[in-house]
C-alpha positions as CSV (number, residue, x, y, z in Angstrom):
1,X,0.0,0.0,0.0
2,X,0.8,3.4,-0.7
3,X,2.4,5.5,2.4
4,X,-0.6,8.0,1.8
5,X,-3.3,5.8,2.1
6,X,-4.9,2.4,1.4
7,X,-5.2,2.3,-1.9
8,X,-2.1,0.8,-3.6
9,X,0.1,3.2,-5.5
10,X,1.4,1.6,-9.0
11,X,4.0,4.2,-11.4
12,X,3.9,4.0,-15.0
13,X,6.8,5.8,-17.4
14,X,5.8,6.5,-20.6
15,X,1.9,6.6,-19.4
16,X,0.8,8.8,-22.2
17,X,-0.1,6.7,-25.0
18,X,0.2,2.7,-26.0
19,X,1.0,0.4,-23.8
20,X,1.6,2.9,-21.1
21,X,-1.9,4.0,-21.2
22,X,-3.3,1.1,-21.4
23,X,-1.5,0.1,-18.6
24,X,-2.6,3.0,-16.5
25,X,-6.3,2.3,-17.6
26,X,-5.7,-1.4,-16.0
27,X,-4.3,-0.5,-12.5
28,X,-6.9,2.7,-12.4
29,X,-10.2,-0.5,-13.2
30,X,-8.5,-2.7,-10.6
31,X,-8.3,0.3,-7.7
32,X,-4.9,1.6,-7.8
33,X,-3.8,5.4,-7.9
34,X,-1.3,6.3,-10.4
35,X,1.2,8.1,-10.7
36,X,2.3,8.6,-14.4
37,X,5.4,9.6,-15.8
38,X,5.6,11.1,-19.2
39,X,7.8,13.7,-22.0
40,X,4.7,14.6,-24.0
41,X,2.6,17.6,-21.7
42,X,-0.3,17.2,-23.9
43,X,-0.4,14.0,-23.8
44,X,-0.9,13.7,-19.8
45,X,-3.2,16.7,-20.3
46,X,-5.3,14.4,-22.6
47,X,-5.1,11.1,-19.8
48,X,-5.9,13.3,-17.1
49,X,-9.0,15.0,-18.7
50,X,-10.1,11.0,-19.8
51,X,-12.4,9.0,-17.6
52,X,-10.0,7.8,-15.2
53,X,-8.3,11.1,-14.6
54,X,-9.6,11.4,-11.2
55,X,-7.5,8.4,-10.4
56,X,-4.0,9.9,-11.6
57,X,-1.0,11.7,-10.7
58,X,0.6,13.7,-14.0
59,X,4.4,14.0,-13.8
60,X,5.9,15.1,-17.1
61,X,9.7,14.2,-17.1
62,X,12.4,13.1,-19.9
63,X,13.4,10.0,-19.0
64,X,16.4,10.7,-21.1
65,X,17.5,13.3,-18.7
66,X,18.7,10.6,-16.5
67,X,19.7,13.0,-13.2
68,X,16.8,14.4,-12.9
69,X,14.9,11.2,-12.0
70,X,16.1,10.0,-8.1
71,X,15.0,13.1,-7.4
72,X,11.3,13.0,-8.7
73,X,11.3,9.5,-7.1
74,X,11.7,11.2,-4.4
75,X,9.3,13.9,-4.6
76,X,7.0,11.0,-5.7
77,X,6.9,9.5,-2.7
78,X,7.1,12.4,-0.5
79,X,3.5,13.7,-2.0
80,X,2.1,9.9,-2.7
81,X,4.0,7.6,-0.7
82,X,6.0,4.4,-1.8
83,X,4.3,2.7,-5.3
84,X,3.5,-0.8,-4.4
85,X,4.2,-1.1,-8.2
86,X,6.9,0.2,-10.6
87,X,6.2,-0.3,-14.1
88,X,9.2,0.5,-16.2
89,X,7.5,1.2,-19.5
90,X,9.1,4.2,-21.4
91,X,11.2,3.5,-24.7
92,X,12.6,5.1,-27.4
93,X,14.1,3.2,-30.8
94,X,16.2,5.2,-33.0
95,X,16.5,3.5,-36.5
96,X,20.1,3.8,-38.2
97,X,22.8,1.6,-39.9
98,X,25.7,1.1,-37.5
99,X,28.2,3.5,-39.3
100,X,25.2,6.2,-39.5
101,X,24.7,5.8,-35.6
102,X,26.4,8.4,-33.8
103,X,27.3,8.4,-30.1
104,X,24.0,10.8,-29.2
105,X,21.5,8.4,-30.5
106,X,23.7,6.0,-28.6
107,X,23.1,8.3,-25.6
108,X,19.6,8.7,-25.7
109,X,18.8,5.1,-26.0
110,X,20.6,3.6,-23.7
111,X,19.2,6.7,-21.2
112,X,15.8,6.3,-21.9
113,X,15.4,2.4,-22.7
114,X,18.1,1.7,-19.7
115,X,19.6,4.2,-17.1
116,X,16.9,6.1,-16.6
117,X,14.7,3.0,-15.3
118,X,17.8,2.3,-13.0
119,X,17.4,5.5,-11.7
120,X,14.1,5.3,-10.5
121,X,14.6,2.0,-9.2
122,X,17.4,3.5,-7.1
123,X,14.5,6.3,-5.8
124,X,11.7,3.9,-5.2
125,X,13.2,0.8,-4.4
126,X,13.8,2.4,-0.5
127,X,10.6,2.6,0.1
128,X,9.0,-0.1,-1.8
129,X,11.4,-2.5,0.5
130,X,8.5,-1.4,3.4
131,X,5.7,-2.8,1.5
132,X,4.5,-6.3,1.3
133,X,3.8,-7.6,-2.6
134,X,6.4,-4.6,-3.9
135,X,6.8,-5.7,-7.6
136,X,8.8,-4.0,-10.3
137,X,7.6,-4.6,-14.3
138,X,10.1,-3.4,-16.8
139,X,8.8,-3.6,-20.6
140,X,11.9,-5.1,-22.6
141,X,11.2,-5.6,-26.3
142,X,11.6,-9.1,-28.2
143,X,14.4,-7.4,-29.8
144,X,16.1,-8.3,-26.2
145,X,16.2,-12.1,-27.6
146,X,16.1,-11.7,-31.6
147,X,17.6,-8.2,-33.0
148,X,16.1,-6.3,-36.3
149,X,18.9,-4.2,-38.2
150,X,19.0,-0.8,-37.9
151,X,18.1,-1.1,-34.5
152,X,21.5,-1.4,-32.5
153,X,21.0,1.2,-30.6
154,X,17.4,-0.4,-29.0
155,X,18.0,-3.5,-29.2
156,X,21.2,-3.6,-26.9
157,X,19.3,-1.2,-24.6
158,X,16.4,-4.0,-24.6
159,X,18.4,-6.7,-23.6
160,X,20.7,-5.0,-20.8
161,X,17.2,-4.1,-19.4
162,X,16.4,-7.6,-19.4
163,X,19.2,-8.9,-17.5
164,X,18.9,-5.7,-15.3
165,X,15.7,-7.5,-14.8
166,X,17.1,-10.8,-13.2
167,X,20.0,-9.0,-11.5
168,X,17.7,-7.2,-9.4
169,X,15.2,-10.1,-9.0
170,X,18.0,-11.9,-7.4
171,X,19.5,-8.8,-5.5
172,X,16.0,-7.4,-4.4
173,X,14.0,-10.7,-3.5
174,X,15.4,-11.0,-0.1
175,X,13.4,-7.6,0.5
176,X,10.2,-9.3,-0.9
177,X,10.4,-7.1,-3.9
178,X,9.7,-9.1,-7.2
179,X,11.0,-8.0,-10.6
180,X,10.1,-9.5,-14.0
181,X,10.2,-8.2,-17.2
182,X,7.2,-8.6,-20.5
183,X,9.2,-8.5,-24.2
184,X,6.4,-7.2,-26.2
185,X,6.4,-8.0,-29.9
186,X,5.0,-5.7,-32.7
187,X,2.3,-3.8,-31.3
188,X,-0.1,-1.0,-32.2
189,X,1.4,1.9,-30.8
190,X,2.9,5.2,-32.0
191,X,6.2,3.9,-31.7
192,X,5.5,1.9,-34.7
193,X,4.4,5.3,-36.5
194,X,3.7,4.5,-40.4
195,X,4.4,1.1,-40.3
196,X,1.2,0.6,-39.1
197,X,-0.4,2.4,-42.3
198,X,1.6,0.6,-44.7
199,X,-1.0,-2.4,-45.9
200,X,1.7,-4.1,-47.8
201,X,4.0,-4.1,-44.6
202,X,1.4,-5.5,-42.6
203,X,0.0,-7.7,-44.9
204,X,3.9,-9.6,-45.3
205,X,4.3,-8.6,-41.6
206,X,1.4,-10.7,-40.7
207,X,2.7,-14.4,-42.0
208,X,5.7,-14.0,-39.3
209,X,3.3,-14.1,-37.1
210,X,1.6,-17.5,-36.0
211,X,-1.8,-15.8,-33.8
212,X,-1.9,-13.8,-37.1
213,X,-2.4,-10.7,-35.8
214,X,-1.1,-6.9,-34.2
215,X,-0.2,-7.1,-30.7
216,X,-2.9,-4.9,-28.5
217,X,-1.3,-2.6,-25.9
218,X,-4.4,-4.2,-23.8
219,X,-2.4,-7.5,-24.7
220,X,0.7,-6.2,-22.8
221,X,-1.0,-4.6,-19.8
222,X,-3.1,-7.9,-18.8
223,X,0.7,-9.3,-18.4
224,X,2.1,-6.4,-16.5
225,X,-0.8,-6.4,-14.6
226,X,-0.1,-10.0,-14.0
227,X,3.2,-9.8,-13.1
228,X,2.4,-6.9,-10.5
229,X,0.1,-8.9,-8.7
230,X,-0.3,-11.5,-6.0
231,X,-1.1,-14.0,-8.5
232,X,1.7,-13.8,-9.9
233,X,3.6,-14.2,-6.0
234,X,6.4,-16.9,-7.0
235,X,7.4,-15.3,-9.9
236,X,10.8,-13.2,-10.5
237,X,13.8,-12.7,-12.6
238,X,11.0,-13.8,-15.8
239,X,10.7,-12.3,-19.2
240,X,7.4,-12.8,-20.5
241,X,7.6,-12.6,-24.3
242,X,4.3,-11.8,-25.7
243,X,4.6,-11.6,-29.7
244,X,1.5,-14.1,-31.1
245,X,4.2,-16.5,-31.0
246,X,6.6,-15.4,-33.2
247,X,9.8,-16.3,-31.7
248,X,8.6,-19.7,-31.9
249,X,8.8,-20.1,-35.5
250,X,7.9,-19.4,-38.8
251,X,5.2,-21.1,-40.8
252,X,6.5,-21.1,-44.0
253,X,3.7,-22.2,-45.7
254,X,2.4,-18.5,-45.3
255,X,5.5,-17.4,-46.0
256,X,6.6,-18.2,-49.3
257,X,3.2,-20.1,-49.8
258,X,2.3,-24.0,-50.5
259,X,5.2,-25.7,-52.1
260,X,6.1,-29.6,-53.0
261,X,8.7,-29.5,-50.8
262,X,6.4,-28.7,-48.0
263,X,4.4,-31.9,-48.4
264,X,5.0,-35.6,-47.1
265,X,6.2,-37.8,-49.8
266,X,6.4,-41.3,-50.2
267,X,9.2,-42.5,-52.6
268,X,8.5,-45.9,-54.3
269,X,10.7,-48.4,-53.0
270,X,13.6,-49.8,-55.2
């Protein structure tokens, strides 16, 4: 529970829009205050004027402006009290080929996709150490498991937030604090931008993927939610990947369509 009242206090980065919102929307249903944590003014302006706005705190920050962030912790849990939850949710990919990537993009990735969730960890894990059920929910990326070119810059940032994950499950547990991790695949958000108006894209997108379909941010918030919860008591140090089963394998059938080779055969015997 919150050190302000009874009602559990859960803390969402990048809260404005995709799976950040939808993630706030979930812990707002299920009785939680918020406090959400966002760049984009406007965009907090728009989830606090929304139906649940009576049941969230609006702190715009840049999570890439990594010193600034132990402090808000701070001033967090001065006005609020200790979150019960910490969902680490605020990314930023930054397309380039290696030689094209310079050390600012580097900067900003790893700052917002990595450091700056250490640094509110290193606020907020004080106080969540008082709480019983504390649980921390960082949102990796697939890419932390299977990397895309052009996306060096992400997908190293993905994966050292994934074994951030399990380095603090291990380091925090003995304080009953739980920390697990959700790799989301492609999902409709405004990261993806155009990509998602591109039919062709989609339409070749689609055969990679087996549930044959876009992820939902609502797809990725039932598992943070999940993961933040009693129910999910005995788990930590886990990255959930949820991708419609992509990293499982391809079926090439839809891929490159039906082909002879693809079928059993039966050679007559000689």
């Amino acid at each position: 529970m919150s050190g302000r009242s009874n009602v559990p206090l859960a803390v969402v980065t990048g809260a404005a829009s995709g799976i950040g919102k939808a993630t706030v929307e979930r812990f707002v249903d299920e009785g939680y205050s918020t406090a959400v944590l966002d760049r984009s003014q406007e965009g907090l302006d728009r989830l606090k004027q929304s139906k649940i706005g009576p049941g969230i705190h609006a702190f715009p920050c840049d999570l890439a402006d990594v010193g600034t962030l132990t402090p808000l912790a701070g001033r967090i849990v001065e006005e609020l009290g200790a979150p019960r939850v910490l969902v680490n949710n605020a990314g930023v990919c930054l397309y380039a080929d290696i030689t094209e990537t310079t050390d600012e993009m580097w900067e900003v990735s790893l700052n917002t996709n990595l450091v700056g969730a250490s640094a509110l960890i290193r606020g907020f894990v004080p106080g969540m150490k008082r709480l019983e059920g504390a649980a921390i929910v960082n949102v990796a990326s697939r890419n932390a498991l299977s990397s895309s070119p052009r996306a060096a810059t992400y997908d190293a940032a993905k994966a050292a937030l994934l074994a951030l994950t399990r380095t603090l499950a291990v380091e925090l547990g003995g304080d009953g604090i739980r920390v697990n991790a959700v790799l989301p695949g492609f999902i409709d958000t405004p990261i993806h931008g155009d990509l998602l108006k591109d039919r062709v894209f989609i339409e070749n997108y689609l055969k990679l993927i087996p549930l044959n379909r876009i992820g939902r941010p609502e797809d990725i918030a039932n598992i943070i939610f999940f993961l933040a919860s009693d129910r999910a008591a005995f788990v930590t140090g886990q990255g959930i990947v949820a991708d419609g089963g992509q990293m499982s394998g391809q079926n090439y059938v839809k891929v490159f369509g039906e082909r002879d080779s693809f079928r059993v055969r039966q050679e007559p015997e000689t």
